[in-house]
N, C-alpha and C positions, 0 to 999 in steps of 0.2 A: 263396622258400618251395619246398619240394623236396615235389612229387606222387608215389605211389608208384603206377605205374598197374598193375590186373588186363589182361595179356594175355589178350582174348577169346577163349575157344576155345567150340564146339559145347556142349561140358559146363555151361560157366557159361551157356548160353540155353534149360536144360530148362523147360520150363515158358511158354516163350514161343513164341509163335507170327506168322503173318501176319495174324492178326486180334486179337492182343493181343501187340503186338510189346514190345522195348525199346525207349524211347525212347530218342534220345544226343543230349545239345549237344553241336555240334562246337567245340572248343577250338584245335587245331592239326593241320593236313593238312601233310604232307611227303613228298619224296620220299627215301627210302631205297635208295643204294645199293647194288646185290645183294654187293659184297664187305661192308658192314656189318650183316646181315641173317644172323640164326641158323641159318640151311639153308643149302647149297647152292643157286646162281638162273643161269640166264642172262642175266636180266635184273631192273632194278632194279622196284622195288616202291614204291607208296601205302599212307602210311601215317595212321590219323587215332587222333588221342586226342578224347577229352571227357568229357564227363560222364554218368550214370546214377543210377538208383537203387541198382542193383549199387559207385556211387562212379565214383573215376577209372578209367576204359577206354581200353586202347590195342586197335586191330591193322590186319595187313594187307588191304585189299583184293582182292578177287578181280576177275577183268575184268566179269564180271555187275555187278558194286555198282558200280563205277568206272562202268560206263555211266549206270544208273540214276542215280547225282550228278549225273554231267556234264550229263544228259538234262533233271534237274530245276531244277540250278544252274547250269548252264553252265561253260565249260572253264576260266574263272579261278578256280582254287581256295584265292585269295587272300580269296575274297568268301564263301568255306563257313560262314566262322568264325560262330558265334554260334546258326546253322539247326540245326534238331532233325531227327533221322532215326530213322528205325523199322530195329532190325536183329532176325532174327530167323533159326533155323534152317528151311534150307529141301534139297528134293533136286535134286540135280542131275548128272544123267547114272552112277545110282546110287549118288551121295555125299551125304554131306551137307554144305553149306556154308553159311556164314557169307552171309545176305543184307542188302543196307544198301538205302533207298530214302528220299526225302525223305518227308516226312510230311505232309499235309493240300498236296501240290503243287506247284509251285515256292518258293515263299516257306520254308518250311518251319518255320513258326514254330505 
């Protein structure tokens, strides 16, 4: 079955926030090579799909969200699969970014 997923940008999280975040099941984490990645990179990138009320969502992490994962699930990101995350827009060093965090704690369910 072929998922069509919304790359998450800023735009599609008007309306959410850190106290009424998205929720996302995670579906699949990978790692994406920076030659196969639609910008310019030096380096490769995290990438995570899942689920939403918004539907299928993809995109990439930033190093802020990547820690926050790592922090709450730990560095096998084999074991993400199925945990709920709260993402939501947030500022950061006068940007706005894309923020991901586990939900209700490590478990994240």
């Amino acid at each position: 079955m072929i998922d069509i997923y919304l790359f998450l940008t800023t735009k599609n999280l008007q309306g959410y926030n850190q106290a009424k975040p998205l929720k996302v099941k995670i579906n699949e984490v990978r790692l994406r090579k920076k030659e196969e990645l639609p910008f310019k990179s030096d380096t490769d990138r995290w990438e995570i799909r899942g689920d939403s009320e918004l539907g299928p969502i993809a995109w990439l992490l930033n190093n802020k969200s990547l820690r926050a994962l790592v922090m709450g699930f730990g560095r096998d990101e084999t074991k993400w699969k199925g945990k709920t995350i709260a993402v939501y827009p947030a500022q950061d060093k006068g940007r706005i970014i894309i923020m991901a965090e586990p939900l209700n704690g490590k478990n994240g369910s």
